[in-house]
PDB file of N, CA, C and O in Angstrom:
ATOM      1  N   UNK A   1     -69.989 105.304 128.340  1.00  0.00           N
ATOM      2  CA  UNK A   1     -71.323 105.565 128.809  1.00  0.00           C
ATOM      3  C   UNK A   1     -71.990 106.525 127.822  1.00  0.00           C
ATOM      4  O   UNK A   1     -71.355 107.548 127.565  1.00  0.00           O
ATOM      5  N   UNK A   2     -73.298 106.332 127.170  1.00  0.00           N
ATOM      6  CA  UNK A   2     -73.877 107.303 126.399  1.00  0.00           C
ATOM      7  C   UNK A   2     -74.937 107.634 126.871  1.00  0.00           C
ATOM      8  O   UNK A   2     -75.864 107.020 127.398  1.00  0.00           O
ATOM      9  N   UNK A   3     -74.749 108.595 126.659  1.00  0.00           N
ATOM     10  CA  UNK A   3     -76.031 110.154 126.421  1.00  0.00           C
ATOM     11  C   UNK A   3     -77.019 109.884 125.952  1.00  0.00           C
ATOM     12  O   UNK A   3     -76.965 109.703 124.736  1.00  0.00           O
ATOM     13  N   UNK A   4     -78.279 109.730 126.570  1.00  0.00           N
ATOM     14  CA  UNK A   4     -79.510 110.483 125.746  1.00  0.00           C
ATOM     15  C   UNK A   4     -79.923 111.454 126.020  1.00  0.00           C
ATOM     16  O   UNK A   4     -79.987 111.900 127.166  1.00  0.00           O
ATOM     17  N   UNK A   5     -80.489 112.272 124.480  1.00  0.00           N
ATOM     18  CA  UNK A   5     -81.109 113.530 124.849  1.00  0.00           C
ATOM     19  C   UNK A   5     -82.124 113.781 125.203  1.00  0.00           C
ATOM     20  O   UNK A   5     -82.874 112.950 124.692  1.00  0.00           O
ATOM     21  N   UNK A   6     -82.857 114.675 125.998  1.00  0.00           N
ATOM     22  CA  UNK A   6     -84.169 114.732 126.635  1.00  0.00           C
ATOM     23  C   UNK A   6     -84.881 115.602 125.227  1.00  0.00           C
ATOM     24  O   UNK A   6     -84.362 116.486 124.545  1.00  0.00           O
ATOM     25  N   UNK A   7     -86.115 115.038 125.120  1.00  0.00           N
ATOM     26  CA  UNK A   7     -86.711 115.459 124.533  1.00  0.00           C
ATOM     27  C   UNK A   7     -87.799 116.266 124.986  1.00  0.00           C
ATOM     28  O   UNK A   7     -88.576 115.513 125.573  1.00  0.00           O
ATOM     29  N   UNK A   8     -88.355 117.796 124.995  1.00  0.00           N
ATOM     30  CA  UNK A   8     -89.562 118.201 125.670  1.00  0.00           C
ATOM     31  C   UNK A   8     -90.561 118.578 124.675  1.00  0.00           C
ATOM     32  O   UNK A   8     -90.119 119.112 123.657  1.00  0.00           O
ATOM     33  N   UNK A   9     -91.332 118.471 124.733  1.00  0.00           N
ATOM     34  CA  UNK A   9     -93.277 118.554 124.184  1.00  0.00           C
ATOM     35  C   UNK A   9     -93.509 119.946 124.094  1.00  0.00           C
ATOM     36  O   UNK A   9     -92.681 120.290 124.938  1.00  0.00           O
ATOM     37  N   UNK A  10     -94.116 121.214 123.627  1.00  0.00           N
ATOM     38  CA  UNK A  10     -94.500 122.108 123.096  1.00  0.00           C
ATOM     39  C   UNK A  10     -95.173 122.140 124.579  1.00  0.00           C
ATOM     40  O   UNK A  10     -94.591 122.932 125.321  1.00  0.00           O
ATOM     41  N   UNK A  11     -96.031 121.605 125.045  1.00  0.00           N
ATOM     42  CA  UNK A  11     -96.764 122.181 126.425  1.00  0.00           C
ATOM     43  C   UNK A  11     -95.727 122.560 127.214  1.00  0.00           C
ATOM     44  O   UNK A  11     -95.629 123.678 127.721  1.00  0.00           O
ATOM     45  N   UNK A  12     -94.687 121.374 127.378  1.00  0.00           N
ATOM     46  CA  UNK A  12     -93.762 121.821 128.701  1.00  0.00           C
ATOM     47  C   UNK A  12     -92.838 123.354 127.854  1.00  0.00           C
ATOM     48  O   UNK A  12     -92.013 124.045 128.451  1.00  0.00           O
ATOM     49  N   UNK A  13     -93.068 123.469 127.076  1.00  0.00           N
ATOM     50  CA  UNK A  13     -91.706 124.486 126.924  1.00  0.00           C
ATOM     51  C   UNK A  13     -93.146 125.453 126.864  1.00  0.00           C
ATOM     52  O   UNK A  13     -92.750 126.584 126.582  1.00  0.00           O
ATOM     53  N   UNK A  14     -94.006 125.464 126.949  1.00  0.00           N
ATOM     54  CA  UNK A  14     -94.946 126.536 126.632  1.00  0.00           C
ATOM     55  C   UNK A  14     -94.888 126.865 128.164  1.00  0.00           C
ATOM     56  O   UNK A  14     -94.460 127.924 128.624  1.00  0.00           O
ATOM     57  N   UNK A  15     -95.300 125.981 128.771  1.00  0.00           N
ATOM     58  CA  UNK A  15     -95.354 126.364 130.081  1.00  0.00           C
ATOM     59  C   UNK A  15     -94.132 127.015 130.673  1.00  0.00           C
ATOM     60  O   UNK A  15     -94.102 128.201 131.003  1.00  0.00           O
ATOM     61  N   UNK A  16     -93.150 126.194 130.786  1.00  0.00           N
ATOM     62  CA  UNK A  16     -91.847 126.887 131.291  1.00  0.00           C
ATOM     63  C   UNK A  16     -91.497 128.168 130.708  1.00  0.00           C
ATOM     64  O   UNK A  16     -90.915 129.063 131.320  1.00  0.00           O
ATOM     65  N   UNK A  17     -91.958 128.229 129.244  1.00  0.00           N
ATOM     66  CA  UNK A  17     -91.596 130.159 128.890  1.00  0.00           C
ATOM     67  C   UNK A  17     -92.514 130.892 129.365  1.00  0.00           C
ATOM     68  O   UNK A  17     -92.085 131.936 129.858  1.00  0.00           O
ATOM     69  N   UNK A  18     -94.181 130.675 129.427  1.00  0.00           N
ATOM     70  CA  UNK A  18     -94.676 131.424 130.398  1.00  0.00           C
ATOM     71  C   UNK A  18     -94.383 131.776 131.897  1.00  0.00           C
ATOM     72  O   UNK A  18     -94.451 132.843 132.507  1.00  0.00           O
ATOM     73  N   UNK A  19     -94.067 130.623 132.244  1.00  0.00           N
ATOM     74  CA  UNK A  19     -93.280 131.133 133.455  1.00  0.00           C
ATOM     75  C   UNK A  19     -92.191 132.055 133.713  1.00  0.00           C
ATOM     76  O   UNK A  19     -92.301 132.718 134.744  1.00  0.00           O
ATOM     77  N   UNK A  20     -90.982 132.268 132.870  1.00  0.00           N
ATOM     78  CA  UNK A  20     -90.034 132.684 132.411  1.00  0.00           C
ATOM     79  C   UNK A  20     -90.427 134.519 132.110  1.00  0.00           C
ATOM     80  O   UNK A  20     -89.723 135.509 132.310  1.00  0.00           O
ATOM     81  N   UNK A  21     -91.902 134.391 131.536  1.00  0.00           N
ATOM     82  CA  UNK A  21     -91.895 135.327 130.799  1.00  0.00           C
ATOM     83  C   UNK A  21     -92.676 135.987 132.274  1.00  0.00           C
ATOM     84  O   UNK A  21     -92.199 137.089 132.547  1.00  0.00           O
ATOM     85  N   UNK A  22     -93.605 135.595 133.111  1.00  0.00           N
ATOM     86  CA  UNK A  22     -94.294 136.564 134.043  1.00  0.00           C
ATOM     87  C   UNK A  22     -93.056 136.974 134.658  1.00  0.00           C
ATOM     88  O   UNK A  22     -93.099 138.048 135.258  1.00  0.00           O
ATOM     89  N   UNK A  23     -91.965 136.350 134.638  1.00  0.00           N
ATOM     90  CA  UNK A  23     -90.623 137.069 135.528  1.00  0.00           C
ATOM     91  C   UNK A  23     -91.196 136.872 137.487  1.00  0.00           C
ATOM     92  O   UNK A  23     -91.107 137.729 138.366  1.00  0.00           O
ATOM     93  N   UNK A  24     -91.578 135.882 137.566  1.00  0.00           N
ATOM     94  CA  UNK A  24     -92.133 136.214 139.521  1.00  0.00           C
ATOM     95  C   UNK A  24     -90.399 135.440 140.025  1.00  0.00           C
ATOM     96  O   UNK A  24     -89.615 135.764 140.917  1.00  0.00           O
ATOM     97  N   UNK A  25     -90.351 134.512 139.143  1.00  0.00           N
ATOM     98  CA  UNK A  25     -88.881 134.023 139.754  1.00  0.00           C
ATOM     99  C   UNK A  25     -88.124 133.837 138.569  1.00  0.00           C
ATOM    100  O   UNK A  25     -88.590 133.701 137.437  1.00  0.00           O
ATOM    101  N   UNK A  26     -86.537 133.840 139.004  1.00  0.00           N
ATOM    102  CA  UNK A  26     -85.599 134.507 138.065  1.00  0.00           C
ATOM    103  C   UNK A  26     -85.144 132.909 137.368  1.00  0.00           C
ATOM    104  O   UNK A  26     -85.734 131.897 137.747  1.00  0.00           O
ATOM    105  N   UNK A  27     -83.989 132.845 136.275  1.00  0.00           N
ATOM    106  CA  UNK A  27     -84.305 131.654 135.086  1.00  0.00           C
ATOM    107  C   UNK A  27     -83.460 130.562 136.540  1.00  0.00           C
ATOM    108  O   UNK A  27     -83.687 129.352 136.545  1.00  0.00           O
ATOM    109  N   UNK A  28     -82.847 130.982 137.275  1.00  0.00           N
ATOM    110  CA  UNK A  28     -82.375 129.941 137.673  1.00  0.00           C
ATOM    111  C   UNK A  28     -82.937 129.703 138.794  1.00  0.00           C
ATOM    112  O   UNK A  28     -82.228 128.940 139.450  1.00  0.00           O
ATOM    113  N   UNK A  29     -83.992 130.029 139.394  1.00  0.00           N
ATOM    114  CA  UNK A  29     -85.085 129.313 139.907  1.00  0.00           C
ATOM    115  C   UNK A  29     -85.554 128.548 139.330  1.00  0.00           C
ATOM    116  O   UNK A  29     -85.746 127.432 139.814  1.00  0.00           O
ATOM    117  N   UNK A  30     -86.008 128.951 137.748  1.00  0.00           N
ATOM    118  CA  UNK A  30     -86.741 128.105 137.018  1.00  0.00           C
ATOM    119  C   UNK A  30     -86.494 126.837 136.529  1.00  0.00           C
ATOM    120  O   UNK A  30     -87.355 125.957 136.545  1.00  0.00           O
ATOM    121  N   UNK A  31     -85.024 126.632 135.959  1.00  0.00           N
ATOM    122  CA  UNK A  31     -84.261 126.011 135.863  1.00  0.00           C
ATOM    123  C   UNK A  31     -84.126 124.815 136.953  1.00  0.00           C
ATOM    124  O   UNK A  31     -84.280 123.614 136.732  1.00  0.00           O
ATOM    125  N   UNK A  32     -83.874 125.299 137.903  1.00  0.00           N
ATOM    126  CA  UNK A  32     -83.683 123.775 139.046  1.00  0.00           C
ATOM    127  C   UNK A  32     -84.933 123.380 139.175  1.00  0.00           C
ATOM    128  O   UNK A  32     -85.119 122.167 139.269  1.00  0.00           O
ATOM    129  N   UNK A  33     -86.207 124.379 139.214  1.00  0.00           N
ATOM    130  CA  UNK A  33     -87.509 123.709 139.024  1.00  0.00           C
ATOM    131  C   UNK A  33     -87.793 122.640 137.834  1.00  0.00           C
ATOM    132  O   UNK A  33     -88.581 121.696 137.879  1.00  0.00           O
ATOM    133  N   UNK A  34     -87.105 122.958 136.953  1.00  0.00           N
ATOM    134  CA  UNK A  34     -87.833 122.196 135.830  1.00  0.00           C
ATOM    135  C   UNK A  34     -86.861 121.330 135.276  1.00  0.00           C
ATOM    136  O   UNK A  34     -87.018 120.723 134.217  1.00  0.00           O
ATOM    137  N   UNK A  35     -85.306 121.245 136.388  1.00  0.00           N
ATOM    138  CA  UNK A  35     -84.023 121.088 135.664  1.00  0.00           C
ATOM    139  C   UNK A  35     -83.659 121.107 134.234  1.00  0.00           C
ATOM    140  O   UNK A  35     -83.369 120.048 133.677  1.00  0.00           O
ATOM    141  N   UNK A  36     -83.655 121.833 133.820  1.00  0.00           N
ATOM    142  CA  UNK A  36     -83.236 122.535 132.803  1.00  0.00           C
ATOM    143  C   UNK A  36     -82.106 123.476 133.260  1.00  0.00           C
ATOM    144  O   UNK A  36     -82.009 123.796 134.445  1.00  0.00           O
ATOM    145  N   UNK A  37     -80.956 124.070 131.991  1.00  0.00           N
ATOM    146  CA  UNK A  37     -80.289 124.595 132.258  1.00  0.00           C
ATOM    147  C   UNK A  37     -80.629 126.137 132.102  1.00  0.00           C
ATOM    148  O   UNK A  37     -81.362 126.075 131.115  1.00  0.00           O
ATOM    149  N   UNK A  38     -80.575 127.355 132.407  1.00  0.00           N
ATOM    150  CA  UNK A  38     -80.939 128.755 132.411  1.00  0.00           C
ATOM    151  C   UNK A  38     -80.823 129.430 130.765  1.00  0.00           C
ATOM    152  O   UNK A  38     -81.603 130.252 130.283  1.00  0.00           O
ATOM    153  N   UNK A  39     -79.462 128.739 130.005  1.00  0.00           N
ATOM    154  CA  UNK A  39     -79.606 129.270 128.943  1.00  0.00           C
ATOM    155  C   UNK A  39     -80.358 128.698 128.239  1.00  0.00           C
ATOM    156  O   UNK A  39     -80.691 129.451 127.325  1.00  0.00           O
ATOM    157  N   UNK A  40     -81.085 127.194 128.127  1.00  0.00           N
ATOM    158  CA  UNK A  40     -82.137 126.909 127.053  1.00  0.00           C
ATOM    159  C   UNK A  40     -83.566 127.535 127.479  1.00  0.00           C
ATOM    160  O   UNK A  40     -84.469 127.720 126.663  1.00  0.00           O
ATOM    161  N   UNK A  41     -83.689 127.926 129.258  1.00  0.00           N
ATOM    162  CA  UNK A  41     -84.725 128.839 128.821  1.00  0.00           C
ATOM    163  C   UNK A  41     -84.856 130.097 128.387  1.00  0.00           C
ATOM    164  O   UNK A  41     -85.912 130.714 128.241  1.00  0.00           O
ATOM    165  N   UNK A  42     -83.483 130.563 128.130  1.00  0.00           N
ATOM    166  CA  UNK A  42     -83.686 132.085 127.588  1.00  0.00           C
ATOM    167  C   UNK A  42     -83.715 131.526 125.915  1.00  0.00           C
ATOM    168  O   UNK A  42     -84.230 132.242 125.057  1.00  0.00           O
ATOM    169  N   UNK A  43     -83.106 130.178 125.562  1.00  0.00           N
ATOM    170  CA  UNK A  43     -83.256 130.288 124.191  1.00  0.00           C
ATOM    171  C   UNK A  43     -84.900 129.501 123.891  1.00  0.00           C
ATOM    172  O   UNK A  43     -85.449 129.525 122.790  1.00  0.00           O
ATOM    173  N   UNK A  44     -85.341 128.998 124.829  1.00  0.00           N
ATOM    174  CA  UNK A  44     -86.554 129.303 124.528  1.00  0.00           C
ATOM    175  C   UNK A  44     -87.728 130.451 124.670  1.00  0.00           C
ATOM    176  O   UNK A  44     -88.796 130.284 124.082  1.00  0.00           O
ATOM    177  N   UNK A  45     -87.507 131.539 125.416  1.00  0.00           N
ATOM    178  CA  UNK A  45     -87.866 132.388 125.656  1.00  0.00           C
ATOM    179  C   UNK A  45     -87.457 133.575 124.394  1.00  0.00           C
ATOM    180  O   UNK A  45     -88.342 134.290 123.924  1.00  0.00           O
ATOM    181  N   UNK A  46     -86.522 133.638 124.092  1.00  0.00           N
ATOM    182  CA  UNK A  46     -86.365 134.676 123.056  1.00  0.00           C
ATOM    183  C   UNK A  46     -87.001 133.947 121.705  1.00  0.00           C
ATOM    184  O   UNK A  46     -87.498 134.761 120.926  1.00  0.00           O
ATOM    185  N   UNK A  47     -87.081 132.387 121.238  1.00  0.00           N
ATOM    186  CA  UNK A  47     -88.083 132.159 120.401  1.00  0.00           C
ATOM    187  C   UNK A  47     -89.407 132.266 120.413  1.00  0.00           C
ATOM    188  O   UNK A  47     -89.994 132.584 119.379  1.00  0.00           O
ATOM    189  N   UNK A  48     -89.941 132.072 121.332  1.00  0.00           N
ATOM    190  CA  UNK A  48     -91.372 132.272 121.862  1.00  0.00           C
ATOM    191  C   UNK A  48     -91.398 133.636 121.505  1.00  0.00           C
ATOM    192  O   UNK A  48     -91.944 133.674 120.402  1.00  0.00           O
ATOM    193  N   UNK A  49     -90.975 135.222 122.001  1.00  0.00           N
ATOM    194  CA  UNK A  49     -90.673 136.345 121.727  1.00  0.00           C
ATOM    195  C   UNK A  49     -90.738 136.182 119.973  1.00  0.00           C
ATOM    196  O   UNK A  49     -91.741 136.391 119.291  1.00  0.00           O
ATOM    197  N   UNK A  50     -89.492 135.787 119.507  1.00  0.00           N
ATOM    198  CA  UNK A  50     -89.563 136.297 118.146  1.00  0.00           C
ATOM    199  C   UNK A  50     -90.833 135.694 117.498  1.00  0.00           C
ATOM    200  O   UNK A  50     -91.220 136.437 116.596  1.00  0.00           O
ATOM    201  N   UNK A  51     -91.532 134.709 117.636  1.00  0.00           N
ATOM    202  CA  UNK A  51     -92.524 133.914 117.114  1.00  0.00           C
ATOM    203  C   UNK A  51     -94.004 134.199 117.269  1.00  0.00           C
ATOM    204  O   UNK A  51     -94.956 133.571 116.806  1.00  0.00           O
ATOM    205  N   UNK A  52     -93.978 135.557 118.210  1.00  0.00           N
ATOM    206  CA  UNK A  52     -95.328 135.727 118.602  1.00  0.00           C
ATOM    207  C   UNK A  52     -96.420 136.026 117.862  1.00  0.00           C
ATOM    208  O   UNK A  52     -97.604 135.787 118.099  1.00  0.00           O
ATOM    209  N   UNK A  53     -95.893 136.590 116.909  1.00  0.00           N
ATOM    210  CA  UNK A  53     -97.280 137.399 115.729  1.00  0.00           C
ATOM    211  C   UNK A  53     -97.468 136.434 115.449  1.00  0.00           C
ATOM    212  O   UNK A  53     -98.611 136.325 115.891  1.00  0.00           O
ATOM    213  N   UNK A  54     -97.216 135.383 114.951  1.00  0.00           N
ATOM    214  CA  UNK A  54     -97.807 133.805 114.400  1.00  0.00           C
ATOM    215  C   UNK A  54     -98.439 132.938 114.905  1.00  0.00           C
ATOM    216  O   UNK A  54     -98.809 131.898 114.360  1.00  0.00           O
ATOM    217  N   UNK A  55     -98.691 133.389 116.363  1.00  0.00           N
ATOM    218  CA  UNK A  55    -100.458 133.087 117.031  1.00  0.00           C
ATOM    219  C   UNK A  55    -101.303 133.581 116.823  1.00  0.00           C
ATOM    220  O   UNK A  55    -102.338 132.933 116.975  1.00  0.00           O
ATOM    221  N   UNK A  56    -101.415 134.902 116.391  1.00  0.00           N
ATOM    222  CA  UNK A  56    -102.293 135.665 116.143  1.00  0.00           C
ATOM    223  C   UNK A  56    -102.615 135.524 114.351  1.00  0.00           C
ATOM    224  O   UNK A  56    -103.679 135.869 113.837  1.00  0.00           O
ATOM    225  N   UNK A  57    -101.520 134.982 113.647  1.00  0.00           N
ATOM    226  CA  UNK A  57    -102.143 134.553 112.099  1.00  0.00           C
ATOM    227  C   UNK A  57    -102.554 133.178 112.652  1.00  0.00           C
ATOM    228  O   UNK A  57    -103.750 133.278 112.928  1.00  0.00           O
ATOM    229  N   UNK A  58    -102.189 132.149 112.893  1.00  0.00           N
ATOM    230  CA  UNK A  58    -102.836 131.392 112.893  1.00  0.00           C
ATOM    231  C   UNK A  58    -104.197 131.190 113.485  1.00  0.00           C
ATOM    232  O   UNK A  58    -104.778 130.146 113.188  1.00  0.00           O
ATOM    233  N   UNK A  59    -104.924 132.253 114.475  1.00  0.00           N
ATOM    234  CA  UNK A  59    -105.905 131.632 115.007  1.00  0.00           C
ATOM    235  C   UNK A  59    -106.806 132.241 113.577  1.00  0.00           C
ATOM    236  O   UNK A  59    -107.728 131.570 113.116  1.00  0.00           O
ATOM    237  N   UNK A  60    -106.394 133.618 112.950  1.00  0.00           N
ATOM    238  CA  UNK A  60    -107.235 133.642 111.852  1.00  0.00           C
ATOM    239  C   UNK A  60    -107.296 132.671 110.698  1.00  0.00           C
ATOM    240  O   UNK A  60    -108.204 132.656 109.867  1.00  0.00           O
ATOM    241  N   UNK A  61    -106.419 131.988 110.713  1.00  0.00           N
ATOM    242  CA  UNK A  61    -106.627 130.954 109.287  1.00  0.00           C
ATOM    243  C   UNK A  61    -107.611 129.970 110.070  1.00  0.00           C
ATOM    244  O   UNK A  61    -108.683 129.659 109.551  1.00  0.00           O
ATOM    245  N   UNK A  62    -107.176 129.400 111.532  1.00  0.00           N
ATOM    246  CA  UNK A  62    -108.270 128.388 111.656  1.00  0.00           C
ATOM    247  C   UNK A  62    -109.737 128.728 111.912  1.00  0.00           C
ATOM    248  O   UNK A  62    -110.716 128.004 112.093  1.00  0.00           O
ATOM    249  N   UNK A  63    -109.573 130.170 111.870  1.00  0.00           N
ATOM    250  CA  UNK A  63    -111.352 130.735 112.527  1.00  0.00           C
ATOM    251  C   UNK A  63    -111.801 130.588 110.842  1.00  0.00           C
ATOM    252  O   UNK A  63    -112.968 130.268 110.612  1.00  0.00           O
ATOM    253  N   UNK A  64    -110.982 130.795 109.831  1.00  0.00           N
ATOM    254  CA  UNK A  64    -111.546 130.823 108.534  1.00  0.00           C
ATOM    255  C   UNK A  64    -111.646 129.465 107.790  1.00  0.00           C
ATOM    256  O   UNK A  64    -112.154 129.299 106.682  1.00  0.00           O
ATOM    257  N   UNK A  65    -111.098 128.557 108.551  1.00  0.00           N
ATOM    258  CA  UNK A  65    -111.355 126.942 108.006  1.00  0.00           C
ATOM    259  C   UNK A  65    -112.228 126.556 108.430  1.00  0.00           C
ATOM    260  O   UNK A  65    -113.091 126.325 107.584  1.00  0.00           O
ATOM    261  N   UNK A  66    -112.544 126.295 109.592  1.00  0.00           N
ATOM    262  CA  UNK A  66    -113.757 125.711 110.456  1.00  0.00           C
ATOM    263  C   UNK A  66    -115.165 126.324 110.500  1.00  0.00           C
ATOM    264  O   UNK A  66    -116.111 126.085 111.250  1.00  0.00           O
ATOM    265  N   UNK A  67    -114.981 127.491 109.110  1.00  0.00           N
ATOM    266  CA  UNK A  67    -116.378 128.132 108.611  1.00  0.00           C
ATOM    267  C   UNK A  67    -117.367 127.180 107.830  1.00  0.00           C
ATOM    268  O   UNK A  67    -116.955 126.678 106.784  1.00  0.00           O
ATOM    269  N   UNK A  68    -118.743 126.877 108.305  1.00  0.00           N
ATOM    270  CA  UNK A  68    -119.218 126.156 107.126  1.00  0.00           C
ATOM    271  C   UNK A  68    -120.720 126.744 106.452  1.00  0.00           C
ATOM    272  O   UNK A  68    -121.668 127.106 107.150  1.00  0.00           O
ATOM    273  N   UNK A  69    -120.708 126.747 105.253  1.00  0.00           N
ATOM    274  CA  UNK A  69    -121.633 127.346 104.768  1.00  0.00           C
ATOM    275  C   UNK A  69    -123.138 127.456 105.458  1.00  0.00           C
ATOM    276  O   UNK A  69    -123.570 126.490 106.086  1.00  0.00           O
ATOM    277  N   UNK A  70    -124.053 128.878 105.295  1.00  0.00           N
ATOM    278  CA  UNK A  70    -124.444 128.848 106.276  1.00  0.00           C
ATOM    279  C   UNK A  70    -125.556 127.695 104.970  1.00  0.00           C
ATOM    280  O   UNK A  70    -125.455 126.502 105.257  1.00  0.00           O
ATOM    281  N   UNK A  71    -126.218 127.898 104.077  1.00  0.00           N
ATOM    282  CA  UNK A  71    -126.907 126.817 103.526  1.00  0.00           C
ATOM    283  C   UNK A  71    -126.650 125.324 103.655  1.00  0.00           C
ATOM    284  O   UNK A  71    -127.630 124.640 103.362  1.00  0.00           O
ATOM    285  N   UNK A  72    -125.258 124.474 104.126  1.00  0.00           N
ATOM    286  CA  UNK A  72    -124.988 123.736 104.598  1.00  0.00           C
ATOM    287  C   UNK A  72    -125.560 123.326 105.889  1.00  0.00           C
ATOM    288  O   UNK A  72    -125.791 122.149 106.163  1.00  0.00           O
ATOM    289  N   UNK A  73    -125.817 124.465 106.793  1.00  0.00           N
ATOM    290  CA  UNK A  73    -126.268 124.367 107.862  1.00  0.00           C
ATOM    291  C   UNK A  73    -127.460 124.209 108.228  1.00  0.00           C
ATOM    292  O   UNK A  73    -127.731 123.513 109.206  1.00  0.00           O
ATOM    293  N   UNK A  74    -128.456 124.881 107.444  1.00  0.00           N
ATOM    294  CA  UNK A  74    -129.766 125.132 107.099  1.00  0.00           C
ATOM    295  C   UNK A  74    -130.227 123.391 106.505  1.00  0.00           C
ATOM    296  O   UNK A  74    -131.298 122.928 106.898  1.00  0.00           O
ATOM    297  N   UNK A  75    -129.627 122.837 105.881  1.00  0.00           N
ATOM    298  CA  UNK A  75    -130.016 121.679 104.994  1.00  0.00           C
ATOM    299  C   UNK A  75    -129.776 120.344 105.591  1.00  0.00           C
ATOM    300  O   UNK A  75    -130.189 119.281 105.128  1.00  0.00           O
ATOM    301  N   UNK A  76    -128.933 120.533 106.868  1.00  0.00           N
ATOM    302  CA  UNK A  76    -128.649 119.722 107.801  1.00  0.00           C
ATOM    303  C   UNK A  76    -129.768 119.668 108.672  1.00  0.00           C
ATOM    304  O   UNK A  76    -130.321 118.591 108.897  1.00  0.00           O
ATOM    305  N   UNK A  77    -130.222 120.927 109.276  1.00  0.00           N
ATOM    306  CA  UNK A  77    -131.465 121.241 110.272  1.00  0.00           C
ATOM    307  C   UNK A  77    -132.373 121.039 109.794  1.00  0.00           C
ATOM    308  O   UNK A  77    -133.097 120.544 110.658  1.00  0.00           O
ATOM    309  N   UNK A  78    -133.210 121.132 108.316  1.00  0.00           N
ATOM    310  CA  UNK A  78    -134.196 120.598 107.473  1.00  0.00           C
ATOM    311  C   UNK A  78    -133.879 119.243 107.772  1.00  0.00           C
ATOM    312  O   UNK A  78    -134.745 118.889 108.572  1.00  0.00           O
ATOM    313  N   UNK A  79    -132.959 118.123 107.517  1.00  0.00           N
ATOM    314  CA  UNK A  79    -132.806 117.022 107.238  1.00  0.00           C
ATOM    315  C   UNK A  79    -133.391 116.410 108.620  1.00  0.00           C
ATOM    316  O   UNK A  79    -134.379 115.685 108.738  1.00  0.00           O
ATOM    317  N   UNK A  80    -132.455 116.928 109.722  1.00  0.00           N
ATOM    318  CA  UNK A  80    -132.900 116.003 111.164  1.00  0.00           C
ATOM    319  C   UNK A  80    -134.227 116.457 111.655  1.00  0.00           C
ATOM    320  O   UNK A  80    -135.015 115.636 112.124  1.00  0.00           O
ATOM    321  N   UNK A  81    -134.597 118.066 111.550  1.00  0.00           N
ATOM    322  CA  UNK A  81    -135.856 118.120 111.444  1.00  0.00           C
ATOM    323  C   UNK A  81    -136.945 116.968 110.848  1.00  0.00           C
ATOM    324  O   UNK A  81    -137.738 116.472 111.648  1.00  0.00           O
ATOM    325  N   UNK A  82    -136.963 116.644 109.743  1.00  0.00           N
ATOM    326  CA  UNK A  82    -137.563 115.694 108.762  1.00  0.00           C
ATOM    327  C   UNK A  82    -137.275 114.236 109.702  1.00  0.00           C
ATOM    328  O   UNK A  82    -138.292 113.652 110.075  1.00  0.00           O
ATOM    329  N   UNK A  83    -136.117 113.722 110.037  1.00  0.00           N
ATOM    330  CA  UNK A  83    -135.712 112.727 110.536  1.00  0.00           C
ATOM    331  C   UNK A  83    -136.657 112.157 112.024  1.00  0.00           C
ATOM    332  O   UNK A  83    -137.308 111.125 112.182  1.00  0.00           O
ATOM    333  N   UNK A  84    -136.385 113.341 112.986  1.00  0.00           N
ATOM    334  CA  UNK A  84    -137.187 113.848 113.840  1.00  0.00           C
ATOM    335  C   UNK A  84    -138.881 113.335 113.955  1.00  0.00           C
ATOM    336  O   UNK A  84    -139.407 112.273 114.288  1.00  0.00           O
ATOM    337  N   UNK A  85    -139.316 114.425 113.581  1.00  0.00           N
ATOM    338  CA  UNK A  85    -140.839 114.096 113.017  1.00  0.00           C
ATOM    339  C   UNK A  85    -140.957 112.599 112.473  1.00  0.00           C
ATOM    340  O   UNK A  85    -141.731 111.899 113.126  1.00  0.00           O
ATOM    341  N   UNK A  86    -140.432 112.092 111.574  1.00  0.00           N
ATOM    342  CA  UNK A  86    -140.087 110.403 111.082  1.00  0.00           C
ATOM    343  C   UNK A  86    -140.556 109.691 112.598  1.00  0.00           C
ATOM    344  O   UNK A  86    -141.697 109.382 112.941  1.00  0.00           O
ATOM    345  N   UNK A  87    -139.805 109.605 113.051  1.00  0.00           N
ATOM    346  CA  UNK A  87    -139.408 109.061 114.043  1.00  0.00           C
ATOM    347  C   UNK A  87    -140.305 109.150 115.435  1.00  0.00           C
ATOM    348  O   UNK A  87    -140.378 108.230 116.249  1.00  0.00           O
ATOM    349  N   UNK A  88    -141.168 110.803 115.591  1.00  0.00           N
ATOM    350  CA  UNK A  88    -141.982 110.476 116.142  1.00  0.00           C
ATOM    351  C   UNK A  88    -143.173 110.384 116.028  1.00  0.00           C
ATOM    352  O   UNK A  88    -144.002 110.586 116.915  1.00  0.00           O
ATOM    353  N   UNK A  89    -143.438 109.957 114.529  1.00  0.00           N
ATOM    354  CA  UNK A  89    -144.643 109.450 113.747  1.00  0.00           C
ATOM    355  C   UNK A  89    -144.803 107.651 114.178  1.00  0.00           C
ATOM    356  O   UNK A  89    -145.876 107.212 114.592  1.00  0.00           O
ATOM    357  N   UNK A  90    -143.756 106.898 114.025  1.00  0.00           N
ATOM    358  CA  UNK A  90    -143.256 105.897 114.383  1.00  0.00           C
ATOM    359  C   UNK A  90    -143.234 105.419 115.903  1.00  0.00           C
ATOM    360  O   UNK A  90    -143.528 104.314 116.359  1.00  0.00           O
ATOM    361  N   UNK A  91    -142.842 106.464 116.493  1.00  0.00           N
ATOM    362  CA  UNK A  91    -143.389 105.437 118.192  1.00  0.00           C
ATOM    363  C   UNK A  91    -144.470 105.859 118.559  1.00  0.00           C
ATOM    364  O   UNK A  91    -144.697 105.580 119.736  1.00  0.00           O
ATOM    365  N   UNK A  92    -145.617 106.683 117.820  1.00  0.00           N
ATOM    366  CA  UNK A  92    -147.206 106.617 118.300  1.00  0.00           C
ATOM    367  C   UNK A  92    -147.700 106.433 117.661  1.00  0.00           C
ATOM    368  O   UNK A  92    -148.916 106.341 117.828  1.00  0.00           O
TER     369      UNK A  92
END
């Protein structure tokens, strides 16, 4: 008879270590809740722990990608502006 392994998704283990981590119920509550065994949520829980400063770099790299020039912005609003007016030159 063979084994497969369960595979879980970043939400569910996000969720289950938050849970883990408010501490309202202990891992082996959590555990039969989510059947899981008690030690993969402490070994997910102590990664989550060691990993934490690296939410806090990452939200700065993506606040600094999703910057767009503000003249980019300006030349866009000229454009549909222009587009705009076009358009309601055209239905009167």
């Amino acid at each position: 008879m063979s084994r497969t392994r369960r595979v879980f998704g970043k939400d569910f283990k996000a969720k289950v270590v938050l849970e883990a981590l408010r501490e309202k119920e202990t891992l082996e509550v959590l555990a039969k809740k989510y059947e899981l065994l008690p030690t993969q949520i402490s070994i997910w829980k102590a990664e989550a722990i060691k990993n934490i400063s690296a939410v806090f770099n990452q939200e700065k790299a993506v606040a600094k990608k999703e910057e767009i020039p503000i003249e980019k912005l300006f030349a866009r609003i000229g454009q549909l502006t222009l587009e705009n007016d076009f358009l309601k030159k055209k239905l009167s």
